[in-house]
N, C-alpha and C positions, 0 to 999 in steps of 0.2 A: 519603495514601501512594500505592500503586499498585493499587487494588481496579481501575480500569479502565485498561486498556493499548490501545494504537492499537496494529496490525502492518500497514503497506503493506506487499503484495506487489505484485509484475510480473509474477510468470507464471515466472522464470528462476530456477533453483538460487543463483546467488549473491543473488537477492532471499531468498532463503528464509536466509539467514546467522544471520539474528536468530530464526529460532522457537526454535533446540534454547535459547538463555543463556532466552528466554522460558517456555519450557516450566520449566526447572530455578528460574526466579526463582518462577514459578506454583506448581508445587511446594511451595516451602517456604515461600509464604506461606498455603498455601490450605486450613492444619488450621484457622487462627486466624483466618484473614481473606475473604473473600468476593470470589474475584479475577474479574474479567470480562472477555475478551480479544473485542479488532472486530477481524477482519482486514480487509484495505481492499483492494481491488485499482479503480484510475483507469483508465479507459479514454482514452486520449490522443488517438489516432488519428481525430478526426473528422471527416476527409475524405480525399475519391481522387480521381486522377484521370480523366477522361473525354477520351474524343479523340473529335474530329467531323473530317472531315475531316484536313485537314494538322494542324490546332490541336489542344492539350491545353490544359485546364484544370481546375479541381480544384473538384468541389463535396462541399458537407457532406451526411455518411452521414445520409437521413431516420432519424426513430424504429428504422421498419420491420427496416433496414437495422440498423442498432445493435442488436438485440432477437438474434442470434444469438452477438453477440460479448458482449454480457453476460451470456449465457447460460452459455455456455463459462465466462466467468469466474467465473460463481459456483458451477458444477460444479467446479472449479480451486479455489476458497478454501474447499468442503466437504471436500478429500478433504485439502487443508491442514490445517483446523482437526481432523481424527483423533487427532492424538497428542494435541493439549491435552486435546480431551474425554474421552482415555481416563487422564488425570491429576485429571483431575473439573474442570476449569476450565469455567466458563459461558462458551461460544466463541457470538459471533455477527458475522455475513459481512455485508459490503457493497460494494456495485460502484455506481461515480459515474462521470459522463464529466466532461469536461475537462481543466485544467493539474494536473498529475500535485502540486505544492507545493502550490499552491491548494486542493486538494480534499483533502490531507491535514491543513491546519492546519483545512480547515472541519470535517471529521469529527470531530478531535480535539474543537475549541470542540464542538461536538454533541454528545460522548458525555462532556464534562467527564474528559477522557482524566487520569490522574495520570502518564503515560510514556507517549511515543513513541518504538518497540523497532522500529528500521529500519537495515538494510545497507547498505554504501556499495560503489562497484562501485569503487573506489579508482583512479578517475580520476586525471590531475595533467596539469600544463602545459597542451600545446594539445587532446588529447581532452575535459579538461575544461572549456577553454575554448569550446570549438565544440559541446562537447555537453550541456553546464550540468551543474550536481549539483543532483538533486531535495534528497536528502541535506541539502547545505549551505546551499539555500533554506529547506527546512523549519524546519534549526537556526539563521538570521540571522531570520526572518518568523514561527515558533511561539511568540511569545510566551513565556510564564512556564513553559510544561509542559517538564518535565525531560524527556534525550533519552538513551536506550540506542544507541548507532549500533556497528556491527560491520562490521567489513573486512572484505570474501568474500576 
C-alpha cells in the first residue's frame, strides 16, 4: 500500500503542492498503518561559472563547495517535514545532487517507496518544452510505483 511515500521538494511553495493531500493521505492511514514519509530535495546546480580573463567557463562545484548548499537544503526539508511529524508520521529528509528525475526514481527504488506524492509546476508547450518536466520524466521512467502529482 503506501506505508512509504517519496515527497521531492525544490525549495519553492508550488513544490510544496503535494505535502497538505500528503499530510491528509498520512492521516488517515496512520491509526492502522505505519506510514513513512522521505522528503527528497536534488541538488541540480553543479556547476558555475568562472571567468579568467575575457573567457568564462563553467566548472563543477567541489564537495567543499556543495557542503553549504546541502546544508540549507536539509534545514529546508526539516522545517518542511513539521506538520507531518506533528500528525505522527515517521518523516525522514534526504538531499542527493544530480539530475533532479534521476535521483528521484533512485530514492524511490531505495526506500521501496509504495507512492511518489509530487507537484507539477503546470508547464505546457514551449516552457515545457525548453525547460523539461521533472514531473513527467519521473511518471514515463518510475517504473511500477504509483504516482500522486498535483498542479500548483
Amino acid at each position: 500500500m503506501y506505508e512509504r511515500i517519496l515527497v521531492p521538494l525544490d525549495g519553492s511553495k508550488v513544490g510544496e503542492a503535494a505535502l497538505p493531500y500528503v499530510e491528509e493521505l498520512a492521516s488517515k492511514l496512520a491509526p492502522n498503518v505505519k506510514v513513512e514519509v522521505t522528503l527528497l530535495q536534488v541538488v541540480t546546480s553543479l556547476s558555475h561559472y568562472v571567468a579568467a580573463g575575457q573567457g568564462r567557463f563553467t566548472t563543477p562545484y567541489t564537495e567543499k563547495e556543495l557542503e553549504p548548499i546541502k546544508s540549507e537544503a536539509r534545514q529546508y526539508l526539516d522545517k518542511a517535514a513539521e506538520g507531518l511529524k506533528n500528525k505522527g508520521v515517521t518523516v525522514s529528509t534526504k538531499v542527493s545532487t544530480g539530475d533532479a528525475a534521476e535521483e528521484i526514481i533512485k530514492a524511490a527504488q531505495e526506500i521501496k517507496a509504495g507512492l511518489i506524492a509530487m507537484s507539477t509546476h503546470g508547464r505546457s508547450g514551449i516552457s515545457r518544452w525548453a525547460l523539461g518536466s521533472v514531473t513527467d520524466k519521473v511518471l514515463r521512467h518510475g517504473g511500477k510505483v504509483p504516482m500522486l502529482t498535483i498542479r500548483a
